[in-house]
C-alpha positions as CSV (number, residue, x, y, z in Angstrom):
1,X,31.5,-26.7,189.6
2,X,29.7,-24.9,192.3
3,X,29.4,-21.8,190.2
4,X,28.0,-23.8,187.4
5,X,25.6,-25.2,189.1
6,X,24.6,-21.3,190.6
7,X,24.9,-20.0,187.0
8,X,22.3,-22.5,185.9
9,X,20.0,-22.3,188.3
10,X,19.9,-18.7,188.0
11,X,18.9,-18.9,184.5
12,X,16.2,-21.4,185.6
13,X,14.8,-19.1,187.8
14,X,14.4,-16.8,185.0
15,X,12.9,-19.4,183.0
16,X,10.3,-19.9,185.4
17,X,10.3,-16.4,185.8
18,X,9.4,-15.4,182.6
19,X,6.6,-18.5,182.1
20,X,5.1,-17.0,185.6
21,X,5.1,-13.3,184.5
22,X,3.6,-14.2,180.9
23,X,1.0,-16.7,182.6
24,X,-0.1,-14.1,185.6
25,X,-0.8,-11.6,182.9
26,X,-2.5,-13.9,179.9
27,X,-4.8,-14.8,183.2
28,X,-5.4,-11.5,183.7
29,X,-6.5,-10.4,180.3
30,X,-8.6,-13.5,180.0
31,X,-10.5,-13.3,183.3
32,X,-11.1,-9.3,181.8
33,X,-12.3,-10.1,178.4
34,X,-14.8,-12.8,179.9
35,X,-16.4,-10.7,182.7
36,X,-16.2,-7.3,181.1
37,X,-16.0,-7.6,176.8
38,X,-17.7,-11.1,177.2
39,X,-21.1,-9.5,178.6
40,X,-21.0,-6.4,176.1
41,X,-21.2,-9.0,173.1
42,X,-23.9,-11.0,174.1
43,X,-25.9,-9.2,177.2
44,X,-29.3,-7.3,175.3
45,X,-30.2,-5.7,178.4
46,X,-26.0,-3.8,178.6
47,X,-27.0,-0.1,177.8
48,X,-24.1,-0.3,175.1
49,X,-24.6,-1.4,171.7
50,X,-23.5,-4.4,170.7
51,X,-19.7,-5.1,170.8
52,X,-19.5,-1.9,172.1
53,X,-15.7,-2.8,173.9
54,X,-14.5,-3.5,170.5
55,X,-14.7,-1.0,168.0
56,X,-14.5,1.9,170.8
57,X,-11.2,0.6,171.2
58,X,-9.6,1.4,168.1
59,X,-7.9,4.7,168.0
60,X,-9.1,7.1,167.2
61,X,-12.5,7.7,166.3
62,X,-15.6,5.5,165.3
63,X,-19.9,5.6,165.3
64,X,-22.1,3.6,167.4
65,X,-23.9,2.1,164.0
66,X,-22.3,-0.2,161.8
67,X,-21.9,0.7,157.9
68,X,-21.8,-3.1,157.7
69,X,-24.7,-5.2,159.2
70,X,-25.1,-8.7,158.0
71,X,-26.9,-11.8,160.3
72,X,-27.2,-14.9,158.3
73,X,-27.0,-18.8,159.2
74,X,-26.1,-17.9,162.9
75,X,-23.4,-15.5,162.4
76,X,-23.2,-11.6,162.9
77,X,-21.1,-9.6,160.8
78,X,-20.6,-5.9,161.5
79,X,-18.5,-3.2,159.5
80,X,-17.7,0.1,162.0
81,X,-16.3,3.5,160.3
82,X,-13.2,4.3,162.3
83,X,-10.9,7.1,162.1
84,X,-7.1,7.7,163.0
85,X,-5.7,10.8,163.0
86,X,-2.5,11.8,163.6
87,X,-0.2,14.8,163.2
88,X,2.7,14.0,161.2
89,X,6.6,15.1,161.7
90,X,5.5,18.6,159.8
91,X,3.0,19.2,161.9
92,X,0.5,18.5,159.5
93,X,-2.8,16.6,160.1
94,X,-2.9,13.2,158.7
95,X,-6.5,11.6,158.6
96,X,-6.5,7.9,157.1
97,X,-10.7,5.9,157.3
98,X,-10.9,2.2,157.9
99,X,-13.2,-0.3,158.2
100,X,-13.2,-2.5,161.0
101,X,-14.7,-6.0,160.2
102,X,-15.9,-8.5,163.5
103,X,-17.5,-11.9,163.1
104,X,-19.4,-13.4,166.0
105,X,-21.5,-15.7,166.6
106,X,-23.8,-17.2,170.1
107,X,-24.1,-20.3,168.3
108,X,-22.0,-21.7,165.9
109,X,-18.4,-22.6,166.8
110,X,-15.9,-19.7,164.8
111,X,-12.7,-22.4,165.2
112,X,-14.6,-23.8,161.6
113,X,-14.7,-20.3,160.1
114,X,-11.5,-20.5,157.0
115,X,-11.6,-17.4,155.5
116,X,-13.9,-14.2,154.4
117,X,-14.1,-12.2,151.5
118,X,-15.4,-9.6,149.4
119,X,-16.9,-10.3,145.8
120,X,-19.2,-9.1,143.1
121,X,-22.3,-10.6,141.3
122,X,-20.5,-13.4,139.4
123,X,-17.2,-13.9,141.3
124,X,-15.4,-11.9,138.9
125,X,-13.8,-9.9,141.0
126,X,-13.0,-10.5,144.7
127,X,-10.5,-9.5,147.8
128,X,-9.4,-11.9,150.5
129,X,-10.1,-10.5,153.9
130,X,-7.6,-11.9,156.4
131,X,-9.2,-12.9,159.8
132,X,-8.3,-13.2,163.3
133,X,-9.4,-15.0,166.8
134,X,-9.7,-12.3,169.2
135,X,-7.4,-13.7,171.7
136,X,-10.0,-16.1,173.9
137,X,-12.9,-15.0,173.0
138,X,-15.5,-16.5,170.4
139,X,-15.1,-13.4,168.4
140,X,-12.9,-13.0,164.6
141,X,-11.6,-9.8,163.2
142,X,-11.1,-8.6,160.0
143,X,-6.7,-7.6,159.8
144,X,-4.4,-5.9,157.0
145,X,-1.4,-7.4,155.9
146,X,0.5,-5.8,158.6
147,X,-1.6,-7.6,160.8
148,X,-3.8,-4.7,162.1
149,X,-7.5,-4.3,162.4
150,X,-7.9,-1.3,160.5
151,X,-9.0,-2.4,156.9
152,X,-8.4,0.7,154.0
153,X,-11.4,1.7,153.2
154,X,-10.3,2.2,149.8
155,X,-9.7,-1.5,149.8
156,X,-14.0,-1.7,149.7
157,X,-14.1,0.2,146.5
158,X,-11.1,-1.4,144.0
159,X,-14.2,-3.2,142.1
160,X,-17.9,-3.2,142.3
161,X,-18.1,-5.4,145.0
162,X,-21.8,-6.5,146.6
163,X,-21.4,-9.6,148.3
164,X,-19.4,-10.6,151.1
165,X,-18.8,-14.1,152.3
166,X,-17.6,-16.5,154.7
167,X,-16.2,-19.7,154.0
168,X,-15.3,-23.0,156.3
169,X,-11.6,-24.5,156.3
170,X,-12.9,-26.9,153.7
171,X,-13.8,-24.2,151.3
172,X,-17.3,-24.2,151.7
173,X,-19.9,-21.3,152.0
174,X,-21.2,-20.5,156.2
175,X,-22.7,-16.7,155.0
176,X,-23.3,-15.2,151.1
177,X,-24.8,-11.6,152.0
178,X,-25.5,-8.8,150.0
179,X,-23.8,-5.6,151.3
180,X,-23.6,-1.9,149.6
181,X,-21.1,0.4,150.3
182,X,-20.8,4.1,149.3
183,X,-18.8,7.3,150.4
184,X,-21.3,9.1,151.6
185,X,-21.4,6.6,154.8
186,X,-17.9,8.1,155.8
187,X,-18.4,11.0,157.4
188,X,-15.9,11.2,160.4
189,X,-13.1,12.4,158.1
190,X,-14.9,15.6,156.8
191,X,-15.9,15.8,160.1
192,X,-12.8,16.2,162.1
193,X,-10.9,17.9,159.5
194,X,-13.2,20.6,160.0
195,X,-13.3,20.2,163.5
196,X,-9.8,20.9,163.5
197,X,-9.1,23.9,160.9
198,X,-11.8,25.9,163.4
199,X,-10.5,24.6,166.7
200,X,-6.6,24.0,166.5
201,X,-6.8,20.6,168.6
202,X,-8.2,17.0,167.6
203,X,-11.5,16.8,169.6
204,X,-11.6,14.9,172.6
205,X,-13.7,13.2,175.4
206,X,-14.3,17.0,176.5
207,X,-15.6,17.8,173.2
208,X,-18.3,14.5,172.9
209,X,-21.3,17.2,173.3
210,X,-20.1,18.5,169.6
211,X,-19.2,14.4,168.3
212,X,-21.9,12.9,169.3
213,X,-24.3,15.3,168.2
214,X,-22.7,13.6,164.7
215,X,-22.5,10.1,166.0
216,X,-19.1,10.3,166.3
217,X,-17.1,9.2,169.3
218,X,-13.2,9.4,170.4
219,X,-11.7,5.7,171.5
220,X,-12.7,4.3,175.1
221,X,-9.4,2.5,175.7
222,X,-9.5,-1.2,177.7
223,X,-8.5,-0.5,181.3
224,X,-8.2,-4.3,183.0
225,X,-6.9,-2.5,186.5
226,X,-9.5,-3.9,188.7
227,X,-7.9,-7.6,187.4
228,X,-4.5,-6.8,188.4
229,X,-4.4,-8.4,191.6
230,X,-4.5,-11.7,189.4
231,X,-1.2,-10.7,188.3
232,X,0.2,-9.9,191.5
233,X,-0.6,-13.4,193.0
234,X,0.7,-15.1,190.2
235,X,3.8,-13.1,191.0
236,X,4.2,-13.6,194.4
237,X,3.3,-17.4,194.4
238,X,6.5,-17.1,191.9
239,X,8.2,-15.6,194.5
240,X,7.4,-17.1,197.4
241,X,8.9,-20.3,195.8
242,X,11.9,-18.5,194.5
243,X,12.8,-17.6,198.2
244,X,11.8,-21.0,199.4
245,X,13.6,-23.2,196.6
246,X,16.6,-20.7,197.3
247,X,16.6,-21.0,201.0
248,X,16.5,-25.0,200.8
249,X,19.5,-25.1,198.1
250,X,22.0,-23.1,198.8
251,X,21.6,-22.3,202.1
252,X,20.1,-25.1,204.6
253,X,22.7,-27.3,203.4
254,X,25.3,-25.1,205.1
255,X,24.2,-26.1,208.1
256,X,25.5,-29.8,207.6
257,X,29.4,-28.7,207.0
């Protein structure tokens, strides 16, 4: 009975274990996005443009303009180019463009926001865009099936499409904006392609002299280090009770035998 009852604490511990890691961390990431990503949305004096923390992010290359720029009824919609490139099994260069979509708004609450969508002049033709809370913030983005954020560009040209809207969980319209899309604002792919038949490498943060001078810029990956001492409180308040609970179970009751 007595190694029962050590068997099942033991797993209790890890219980609370696991709840403490997965809590110490989501407090970490949250007190991150609000101090750092939080103030690149909304503050107009930041020397970064708007949502700046967002589509730098995405692997592995994007502009600092939108190709999509919509503000209507309190809500801002922006489209960003962005770029991965990777080199495949063979070696070989693979370059695939997407569109990354956010949604934000300073004041109207995006829990209402249902759905978004693409469509043409008379509804003919449309394309669901799935959407996406970022996390805690007041922010939605634009996901894939797979449940990614980079949207095919080829998805933008299946029909003629020149509105986009946003709808409310009841079905009814927030934003109907016009929008034009053509190839000629992708340019990152011709870009790097040639960047590397001449150079042999991907271009890099060493080579922003060369991609900027284009408007194009490598990824700026989230580093929450300065927050990690959240996460090592949380932890150590976990253990600190650990060793206490520990101490009072299964070994101050010795003393009584």
């Amino acid at each position: 009975m007595r190694v029962f009852g050590r068997f099942l604490y033991a797993l209790i511990m890890v219980g609370f274990f696991l709840l403490a890691f997965t809590y110490s961390r989501d407090l970490m990431q949250t007190k991150y996005l609000e101090d750092v990503f939080g103030a690149s949305l909304t503050d107009t004096d930041s020397e970064y443009p708007e949502f700046y923390y967002f589509y730098t992010s995405i692997p592995n290359y994007h502009k600092t303009e939108p190709i999509i720029f919509i503000d209507q009824s309190g809500y801002q919609i922006r489209g960003y180019e962005v770029l991965i490139a990777e080199i495949n099994n063979d070696n070989q260069l693979v370059l695939t463009e997407a569109v990354y979509m956010i949604i934000y708004s300073g004041t109207e609450d995006l829990s209402q926001v249902g759905g978004m969508y693409l469509a043409d002049d008379t509804d003919t033709n449309t394309k669901v865009i799935l959407i996406q809370r970022f996390k805690t913030l007041n922010i939605i983005n634009g996901i894939n099936d797979e449940g990614t954020v980079y949207l095919a560009k080829d998805s933008f040209f299946e029909n003629e499409y020149t509105r986009l809207v946003l709808i409310n969980k009841s079905s009814e319209t927030l934003v109907d904006a016009p929008f034009t899309l053509s190839e000629s604002d992708f340019t990152i792919k011709d870009f790097v392609q040639t960047f590397y038949d001449d150079n042999g490498y991907l271009p890099t943060i060493d080579d922003l002299d060369g991609l900027s001078g284009n408007n194009i810029f490598p990824n700026k990956p989230h580093v929450a280090d300065d927050y990690v001492y959240i996460f090592y409180i949380g932890m150590g308040i976990y253990f600190t009770v650990l060793i206490f609970m520990t101490y009072i179970i299964f070994f101050r009751k010795r003393r009584h035998y």
